[in-house]
N, C-alpha and C positions, 0 to 999 in steps of 0.2 A: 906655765910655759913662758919662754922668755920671746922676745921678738921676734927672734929668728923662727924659732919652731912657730909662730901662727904666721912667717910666709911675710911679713911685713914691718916697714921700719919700726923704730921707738916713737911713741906717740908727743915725743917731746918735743914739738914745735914746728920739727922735719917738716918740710913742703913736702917730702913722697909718703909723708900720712896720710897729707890733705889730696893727694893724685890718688892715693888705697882707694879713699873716701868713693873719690866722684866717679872710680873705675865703678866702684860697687854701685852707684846710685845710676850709672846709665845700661848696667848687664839687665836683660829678660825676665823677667818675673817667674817664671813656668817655674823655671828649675831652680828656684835664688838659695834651697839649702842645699841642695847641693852644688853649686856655686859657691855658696861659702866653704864646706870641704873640697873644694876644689882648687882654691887659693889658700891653702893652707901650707907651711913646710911639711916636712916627712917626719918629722917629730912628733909633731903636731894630730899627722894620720893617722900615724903609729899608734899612740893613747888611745884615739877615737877609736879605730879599728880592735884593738884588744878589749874592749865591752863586749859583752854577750849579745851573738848573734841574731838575737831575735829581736833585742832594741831597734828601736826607728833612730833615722838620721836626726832627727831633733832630739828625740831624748840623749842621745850620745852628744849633742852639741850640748846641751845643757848641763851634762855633767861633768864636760871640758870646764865648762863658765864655772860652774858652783868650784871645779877646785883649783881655781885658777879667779880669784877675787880681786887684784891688785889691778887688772884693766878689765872690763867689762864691754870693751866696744865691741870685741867683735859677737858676743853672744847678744848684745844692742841690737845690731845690723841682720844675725839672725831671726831674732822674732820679728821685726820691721818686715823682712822679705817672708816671714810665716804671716802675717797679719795679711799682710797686702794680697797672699794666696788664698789667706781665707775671706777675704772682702771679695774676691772674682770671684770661687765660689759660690756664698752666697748669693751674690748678683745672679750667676747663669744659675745657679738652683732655683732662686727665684722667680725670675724670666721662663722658667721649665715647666712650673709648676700650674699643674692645669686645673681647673676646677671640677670638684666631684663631680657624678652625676647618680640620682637613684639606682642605678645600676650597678654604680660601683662599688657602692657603703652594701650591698647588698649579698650573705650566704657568702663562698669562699672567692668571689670576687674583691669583697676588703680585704684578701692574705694577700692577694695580687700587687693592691695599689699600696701597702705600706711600703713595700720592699722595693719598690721601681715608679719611675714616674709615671702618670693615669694615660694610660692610653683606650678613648676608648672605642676606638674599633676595636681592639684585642679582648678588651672585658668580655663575660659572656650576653650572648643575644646584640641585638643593632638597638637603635633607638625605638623601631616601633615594635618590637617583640617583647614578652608580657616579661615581666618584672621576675626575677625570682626570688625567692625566700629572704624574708629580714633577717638580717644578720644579729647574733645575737652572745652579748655578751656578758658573764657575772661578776657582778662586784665582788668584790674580796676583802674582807677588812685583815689588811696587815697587821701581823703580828710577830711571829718569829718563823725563822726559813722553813723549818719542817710544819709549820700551820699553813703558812701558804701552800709549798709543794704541795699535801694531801690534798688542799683545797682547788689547786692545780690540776692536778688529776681527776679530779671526779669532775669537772669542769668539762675538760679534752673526756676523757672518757665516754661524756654520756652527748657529744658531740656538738657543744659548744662553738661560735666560733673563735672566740679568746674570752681574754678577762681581762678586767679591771683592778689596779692595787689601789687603794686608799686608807692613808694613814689619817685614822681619828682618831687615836690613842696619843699619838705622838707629834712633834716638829719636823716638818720633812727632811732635815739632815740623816734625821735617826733610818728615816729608812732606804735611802741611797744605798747603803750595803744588801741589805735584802733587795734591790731590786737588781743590783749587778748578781747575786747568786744566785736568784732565779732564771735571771738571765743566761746564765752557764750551766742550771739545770736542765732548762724548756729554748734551745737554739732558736727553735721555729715556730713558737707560740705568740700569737698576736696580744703582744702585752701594752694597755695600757696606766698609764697613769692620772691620778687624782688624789692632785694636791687642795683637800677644804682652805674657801675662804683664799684662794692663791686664783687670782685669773692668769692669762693666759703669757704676760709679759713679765710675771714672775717664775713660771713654768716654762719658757719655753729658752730662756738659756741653762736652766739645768740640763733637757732634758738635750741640748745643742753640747752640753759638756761631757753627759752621758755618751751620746753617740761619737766624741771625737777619743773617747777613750775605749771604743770599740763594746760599750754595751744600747743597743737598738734598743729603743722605745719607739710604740708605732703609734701608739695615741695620747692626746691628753683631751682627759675631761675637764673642761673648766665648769664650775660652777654658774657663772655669769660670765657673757661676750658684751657685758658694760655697755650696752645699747639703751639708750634712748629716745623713745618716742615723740619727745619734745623739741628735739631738735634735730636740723638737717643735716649741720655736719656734725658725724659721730668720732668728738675727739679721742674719748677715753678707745676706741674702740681702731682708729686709726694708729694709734701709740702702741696697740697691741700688737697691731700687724705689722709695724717696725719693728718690735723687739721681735717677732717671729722671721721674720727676713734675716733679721743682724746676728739670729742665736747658730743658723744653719741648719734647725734641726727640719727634716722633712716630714713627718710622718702626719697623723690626719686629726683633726683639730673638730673636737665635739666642745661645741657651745654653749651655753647653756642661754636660753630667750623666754624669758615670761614664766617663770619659776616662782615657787610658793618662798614668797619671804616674809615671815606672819611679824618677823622684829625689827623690819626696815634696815637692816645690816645693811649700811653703804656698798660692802662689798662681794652680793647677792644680789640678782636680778630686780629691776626696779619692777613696781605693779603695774600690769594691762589689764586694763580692762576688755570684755571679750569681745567689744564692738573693734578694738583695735590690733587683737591677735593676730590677723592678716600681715597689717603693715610692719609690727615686730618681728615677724617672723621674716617677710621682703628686705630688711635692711639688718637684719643679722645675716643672710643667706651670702650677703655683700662679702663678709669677712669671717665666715668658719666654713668648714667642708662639712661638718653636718649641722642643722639647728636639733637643741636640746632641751627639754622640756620635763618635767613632772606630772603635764596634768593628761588627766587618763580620759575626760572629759571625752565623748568621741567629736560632739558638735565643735567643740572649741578645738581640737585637733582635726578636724576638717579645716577650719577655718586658717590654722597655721598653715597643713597643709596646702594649701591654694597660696600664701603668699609666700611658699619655699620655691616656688616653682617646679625646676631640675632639681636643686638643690636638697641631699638629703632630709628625712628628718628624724629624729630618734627621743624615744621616751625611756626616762630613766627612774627607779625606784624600789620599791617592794609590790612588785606586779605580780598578778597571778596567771595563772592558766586560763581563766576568766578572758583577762584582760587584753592577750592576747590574741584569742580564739576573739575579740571584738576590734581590736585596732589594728591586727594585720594586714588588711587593706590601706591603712593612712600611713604606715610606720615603715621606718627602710629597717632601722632597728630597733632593738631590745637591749637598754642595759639594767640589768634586773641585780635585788637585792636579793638572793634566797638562803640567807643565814638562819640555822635552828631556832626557834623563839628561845632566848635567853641566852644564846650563844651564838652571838653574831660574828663570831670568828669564825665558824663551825657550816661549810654551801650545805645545805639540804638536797642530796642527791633526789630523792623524792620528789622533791620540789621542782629540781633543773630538772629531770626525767618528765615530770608532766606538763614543766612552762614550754620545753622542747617539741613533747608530741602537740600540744595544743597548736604552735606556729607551724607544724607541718600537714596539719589536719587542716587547719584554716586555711593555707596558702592554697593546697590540692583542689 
């Protein structure tokens, strides 16, 4: 496009390039791309306008830019007014975002809270009305789109409240297409993700890039919430909750605090001991919406429980029907393994079928 058609002089020195400029840097934020098609000539609309109707106003300004290489300002000036949209944003997303409550991580009240922000008068029951059902979710070890769908289905089927994807076969690049296909299999399935060995400031601008390209993730499982006993202020654990604010993504952020890490992997929950479970579990409640846990331990899960407060708590593993039917009283939820012995890509419907009745028999 030459000059004329983007609506503006030659960037060659002209003082009404540098008037274009500061026109642009004192217009409204709200609307600033389309403000940019809005100071455009009719040549210029023309092109934009002939893309396919279902493209967003940015992608069409982006493909003005890409063919159109010899000036770059004004696709510059576009993403600057898309960033700045998405800085407010995040801000009021942030500012929105309310802290879980037992109630809410809880049976088909988590479908609730992934999709819209926590309200919770609206959840079911008030504060002093009995808890219901731990919500309860199966890991899934990804592998290819028709292993998960089957594995999908018997999930939903035998009345799950979502699942979990975890790539341990692979590098999580590999599986971002399976989770966007899943995602356009399962619309309304509470899907989360868990990336091994990835905490939460690694995870949570994927899962901010996933959702700006229109496929929802409603959880991430972190491994470790990088908490520290040792010390008062928890830096690693504050850097998280910045890169969680900065990525935009909303959805509900299971932690992981006081986890078996038998090879001291830096990047794995450091060891508590169980005189200290309490206060790990009180300063991780600070910065995740659920605290997450492996140990099945009831006393030592009492003991978290009491320093989660309000604040969720959830156990994660190869749990049994046992195990349930024993920590549905401490537990908001269940994120369970139940993969066939030797085929851990493969849910054991038997297995969901009686980890299920066991948390409704215990709840009743």
């Amino acid at each position: 496009l030459g000059a004329e058609g983007r609506g503006k002089p030659a960037l060659g020195g002209a003082k009404g390039s540098m008037d274009y400029k500061e026109k642009w840097l004192a217009q409204p934020k709200e609307d600033s791309l389309q403000n940019v098609y809005d100071g455009l000539g009719a040549e210029a609309k023309s092109k934009i306008d002939s893309f396919e109707m279902d493209e967003s106003l940015d992608a069409k300004l982006r493909c003005m830019a890409s063919a159109d290489r010899e000036d770059k300002w004004l696709w510059d000036q576009a993403m600057e007014a898309a960033l700045t949209d998405v800085a407010e944003i995040v801000s009021t997303a942030a500012a929105q975002r309310k802290k879980l409550t037992r109630q809410d991580a809880r049976g088909d009240n988590l479908l609730r809270v992934s999709s819209s922000p926590v309200d919770s008068a609206q959840a079911q029951g008030s504060a002093g009305a009995r808890l219901g059902p731990p919500s309860v979710l199966i890991l899934i070890h990804a592998s290819t789109h028709e292993q998960i769908v089957a594995n999908v289905r018997v999930a939903m089927e035998e009345g799950a409240t979502g699942v979990v994807l975890c790539n341990y076969e692979y590098d999580y690049p590999q599986m971002l297409p399976l989770v966007r296909s899943v995602r356009g299999a399962f619309p309304q399935l509470f899907l989360g993700l868990k990336f091994p060995r990835l905490n939460g400031a690694d995870a949570f601008p994927i899962c901010g890039k996933l959702a700006r390209e229109g496929t929802r993730v409603d959880a991430v499982l972190a491994d470790s919430a990088c908490i520290n006993i040792q010390m008062e202020y928890q830096e690693k654990a504050e850097y998280i909750e910045t890169a969680r604010t900065n990525s935009g993504w909303g959805g509900v952020y299971y932690g992981g605090v006081a986890s078996a890490n038998p090879k001291g992997n830096p990047r794995l929950c450091q060891p508590v001991e169980a005189r200290d479970l309490s206060r790990a579990a009180s300063m991780g409640a600070k910065y995740v919406d659920v605290v997450c846990t492996d140990k099945v331990d009831e006393a030592e899960l009492v003991e978290m429980r009491r320093g989660c407060g309000d604040t969720p708590l959830a156990v994660c593993g190869a749990l049994t029907a046992g195990d349930a039917a024993r920590l549905v009283h401490v537990c908001d939820c269940f994120i369970v393994e139940c993969g066939t012995m030797g085929q851990e890509g493969v849910v054991d419907r038997e297995a969901v079928q009686g980890f299920l009745a066991a948390v409704k028999a215990a709840h009743t």
